[in-house]
KESEGU-26606 format. One record per residue (C-alpha): residue number from 1; residue in one letter; z negated, y, x. Coordinates in nm, 3 decimals, decimal comma, padded with zeros to 5 digits. Layout:
N
i = NUM&aa = a&Z = Z&Y = Y&X = X
...
END
This chain:
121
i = 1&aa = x&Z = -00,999&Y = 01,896&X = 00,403
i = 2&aa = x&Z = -00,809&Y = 01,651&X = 00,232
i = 3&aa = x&Z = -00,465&Y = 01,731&X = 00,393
i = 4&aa = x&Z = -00,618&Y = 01,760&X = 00,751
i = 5&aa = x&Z = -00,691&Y = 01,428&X = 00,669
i = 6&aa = x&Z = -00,378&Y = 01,314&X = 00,544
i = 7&aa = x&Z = -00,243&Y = 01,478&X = 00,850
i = 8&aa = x&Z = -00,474&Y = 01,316&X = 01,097
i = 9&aa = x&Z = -00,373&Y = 00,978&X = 00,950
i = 10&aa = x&Z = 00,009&Y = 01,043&X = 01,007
i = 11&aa = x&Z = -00,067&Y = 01,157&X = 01,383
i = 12&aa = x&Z = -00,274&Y = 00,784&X = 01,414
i = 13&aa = x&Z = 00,049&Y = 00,594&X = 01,240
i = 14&aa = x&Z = 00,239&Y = 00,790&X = 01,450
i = 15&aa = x&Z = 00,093&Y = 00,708&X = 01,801
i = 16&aa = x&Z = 00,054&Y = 00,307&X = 01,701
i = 17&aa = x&Z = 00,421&Y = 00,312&X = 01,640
i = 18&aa = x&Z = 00,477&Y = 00,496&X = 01,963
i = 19&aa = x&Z = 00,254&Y = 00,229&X = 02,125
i = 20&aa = x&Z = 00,419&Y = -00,052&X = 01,932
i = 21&aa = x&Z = 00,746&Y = 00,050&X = 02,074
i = 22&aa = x&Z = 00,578&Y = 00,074&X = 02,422
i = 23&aa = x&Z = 00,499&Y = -00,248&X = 02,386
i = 24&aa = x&Z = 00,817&Y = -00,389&X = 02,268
i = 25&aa = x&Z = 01,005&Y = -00,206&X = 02,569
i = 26&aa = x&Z = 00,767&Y = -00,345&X = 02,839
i = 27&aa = x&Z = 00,753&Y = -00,677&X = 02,699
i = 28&aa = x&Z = 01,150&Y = -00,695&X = 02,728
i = 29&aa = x&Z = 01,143&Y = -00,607&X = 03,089
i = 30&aa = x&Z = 00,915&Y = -00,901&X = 03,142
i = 31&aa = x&Z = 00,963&Y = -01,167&X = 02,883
i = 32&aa = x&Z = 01,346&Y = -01,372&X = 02,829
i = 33&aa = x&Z = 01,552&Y = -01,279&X = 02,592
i = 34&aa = x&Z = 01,497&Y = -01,341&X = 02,232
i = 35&aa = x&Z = 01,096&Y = -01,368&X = 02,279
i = 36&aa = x&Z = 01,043&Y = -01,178&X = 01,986
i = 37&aa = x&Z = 01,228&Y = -01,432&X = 01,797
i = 38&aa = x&Z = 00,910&Y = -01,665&X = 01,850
i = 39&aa = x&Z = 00,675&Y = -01,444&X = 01,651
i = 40&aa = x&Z = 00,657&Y = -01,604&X = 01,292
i = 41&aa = x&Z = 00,608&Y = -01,258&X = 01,088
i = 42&aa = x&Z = 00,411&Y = -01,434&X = 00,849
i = 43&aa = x&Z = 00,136&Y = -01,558&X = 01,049
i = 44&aa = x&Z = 00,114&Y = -01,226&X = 01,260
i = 45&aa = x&Z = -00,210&Y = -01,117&X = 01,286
i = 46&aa = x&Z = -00,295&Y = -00,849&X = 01,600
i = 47&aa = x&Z = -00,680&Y = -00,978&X = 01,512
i = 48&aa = x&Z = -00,622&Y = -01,290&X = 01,563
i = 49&aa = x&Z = -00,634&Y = -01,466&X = 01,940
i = 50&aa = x&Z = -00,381&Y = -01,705&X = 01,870
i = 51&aa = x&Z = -00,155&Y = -01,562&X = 01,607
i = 52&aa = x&Z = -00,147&Y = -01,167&X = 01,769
i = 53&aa = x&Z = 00,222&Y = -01,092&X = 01,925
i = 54&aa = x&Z = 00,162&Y = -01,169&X = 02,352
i = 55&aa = x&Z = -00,018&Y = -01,533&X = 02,189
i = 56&aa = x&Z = 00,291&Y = -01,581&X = 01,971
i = 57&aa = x&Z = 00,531&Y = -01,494&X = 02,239
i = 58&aa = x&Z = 00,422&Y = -01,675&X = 02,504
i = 59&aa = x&Z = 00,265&Y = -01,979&X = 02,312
i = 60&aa = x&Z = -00,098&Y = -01,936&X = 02,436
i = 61&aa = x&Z = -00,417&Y = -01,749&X = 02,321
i = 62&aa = x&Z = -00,495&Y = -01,396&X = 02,362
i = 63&aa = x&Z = -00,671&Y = -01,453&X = 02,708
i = 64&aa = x&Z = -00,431&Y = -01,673&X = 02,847
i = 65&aa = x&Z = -00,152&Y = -01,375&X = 02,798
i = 66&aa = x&Z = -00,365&Y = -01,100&X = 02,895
i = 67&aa = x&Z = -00,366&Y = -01,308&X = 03,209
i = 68&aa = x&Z = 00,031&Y = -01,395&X = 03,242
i = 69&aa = x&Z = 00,107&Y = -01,032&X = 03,127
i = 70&aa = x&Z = -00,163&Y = -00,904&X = 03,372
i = 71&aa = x&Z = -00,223&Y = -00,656&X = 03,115
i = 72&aa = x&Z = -00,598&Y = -00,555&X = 03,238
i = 73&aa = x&Z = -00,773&Y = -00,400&X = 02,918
i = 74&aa = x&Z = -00,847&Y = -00,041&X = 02,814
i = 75&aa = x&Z = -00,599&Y = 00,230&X = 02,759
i = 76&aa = x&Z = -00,348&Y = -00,069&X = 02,872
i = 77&aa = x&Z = -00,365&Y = -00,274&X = 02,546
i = 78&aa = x&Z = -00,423&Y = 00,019&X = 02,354
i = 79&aa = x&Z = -00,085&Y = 00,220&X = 02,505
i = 80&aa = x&Z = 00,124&Y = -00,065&X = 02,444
i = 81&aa = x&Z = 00,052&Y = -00,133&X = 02,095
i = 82&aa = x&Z = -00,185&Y = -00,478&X = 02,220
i = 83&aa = x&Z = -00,480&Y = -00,310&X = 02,090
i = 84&aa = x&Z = -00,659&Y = -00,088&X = 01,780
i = 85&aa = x&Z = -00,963&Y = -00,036&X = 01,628
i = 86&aa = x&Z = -00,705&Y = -00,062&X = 01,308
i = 87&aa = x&Z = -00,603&Y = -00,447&X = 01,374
i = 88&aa = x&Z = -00,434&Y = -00,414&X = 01,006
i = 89&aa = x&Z = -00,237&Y = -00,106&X = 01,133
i = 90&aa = x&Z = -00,131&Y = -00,274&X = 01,394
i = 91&aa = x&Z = -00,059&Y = -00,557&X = 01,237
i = 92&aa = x&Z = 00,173&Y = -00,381&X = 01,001
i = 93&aa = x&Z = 00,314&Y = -00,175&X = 01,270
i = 94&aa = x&Z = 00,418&Y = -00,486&X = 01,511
i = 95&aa = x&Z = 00,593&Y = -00,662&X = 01,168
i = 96&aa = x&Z = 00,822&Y = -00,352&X = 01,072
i = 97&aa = x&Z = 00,921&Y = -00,327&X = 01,443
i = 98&aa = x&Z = 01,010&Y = -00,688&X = 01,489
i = 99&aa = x&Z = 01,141&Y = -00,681&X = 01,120
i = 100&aa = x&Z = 01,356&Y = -00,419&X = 01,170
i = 101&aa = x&Z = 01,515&Y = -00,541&X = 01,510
i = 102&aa = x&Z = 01,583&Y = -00,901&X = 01,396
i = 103&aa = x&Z = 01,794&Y = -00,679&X = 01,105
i = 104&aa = x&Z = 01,977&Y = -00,462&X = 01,371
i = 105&aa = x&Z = 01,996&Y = -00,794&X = 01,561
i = 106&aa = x&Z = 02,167&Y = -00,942&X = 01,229
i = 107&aa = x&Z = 02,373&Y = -00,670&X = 01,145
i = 108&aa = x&Z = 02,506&Y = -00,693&X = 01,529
i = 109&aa = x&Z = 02,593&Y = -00,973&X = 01,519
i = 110&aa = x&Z = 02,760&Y = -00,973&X = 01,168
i = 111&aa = x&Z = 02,942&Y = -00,654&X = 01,280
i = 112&aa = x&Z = 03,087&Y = -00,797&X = 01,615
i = 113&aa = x&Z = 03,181&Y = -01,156&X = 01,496
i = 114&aa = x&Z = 03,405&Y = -01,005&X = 01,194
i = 115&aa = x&Z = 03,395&Y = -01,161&X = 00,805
i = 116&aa = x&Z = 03,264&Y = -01,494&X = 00,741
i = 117&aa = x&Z = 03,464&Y = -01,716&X = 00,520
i = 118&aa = x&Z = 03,262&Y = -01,654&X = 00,230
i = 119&aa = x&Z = 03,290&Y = -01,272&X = 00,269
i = 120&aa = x&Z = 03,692&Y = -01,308&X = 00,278
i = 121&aa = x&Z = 03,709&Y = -01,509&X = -00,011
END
């Protein structure tokens, strides 16, 4: 019983990290560049109607970018990593994501523009 368990819970990380990236994919096709960079990590809360990620990135409540998004509810939210029963999950989920691609971002950027002066000397 206990590793079904165990199991179960890796197939429900799984599928909000799925969703998660969903959600980061569809809100680049709609969004400007560099809209994740408005989400302040530390404040994220996917409970929360003004500190979730679609408040954050477009600077309005939850309702107000449901609306804008015209993201209508149900197995929408929930496919696109806008909506658990898990907010914490979520939560966590939507801050290793954006973590991790403001590092790539970094790294990118570090990689492409060559050595600083610091890192010759």
């Amino acid at each position: 019983m206990e590793r079904w368990t165990r199991d179960a819970a890796r197939a429900r990380d799984l599928d909000v990290d799925r969703a998660v990236a969903a959600g980061l994919a569809w809100l680049d096709a709609r969004l400007e560049p560099g809209w994740d960079e408005r989400i302040d990590l530390d404040e994220l809360d996917m409970n929360s109607s003004t500190r979730c990620v679609a408040a954050q990135a477009l600077g309005v409540t939850w309702t107000n970018a449901l609306l804008a998004l015209g993201l209508n509810g149900g197995p929408t939210l929930r496919s696109r990593g806008f909506f658990h029963e898990r907010h914490e999950l979520l939560t966590e989920a939507w801050y290793a994501a954006l973590h991790l691609r403001r590092v790539q971002r970094e790294l990118n950027h570090r990689w492409t523009s060559g050595p600083s002066r610091d890192e010759e000397n």
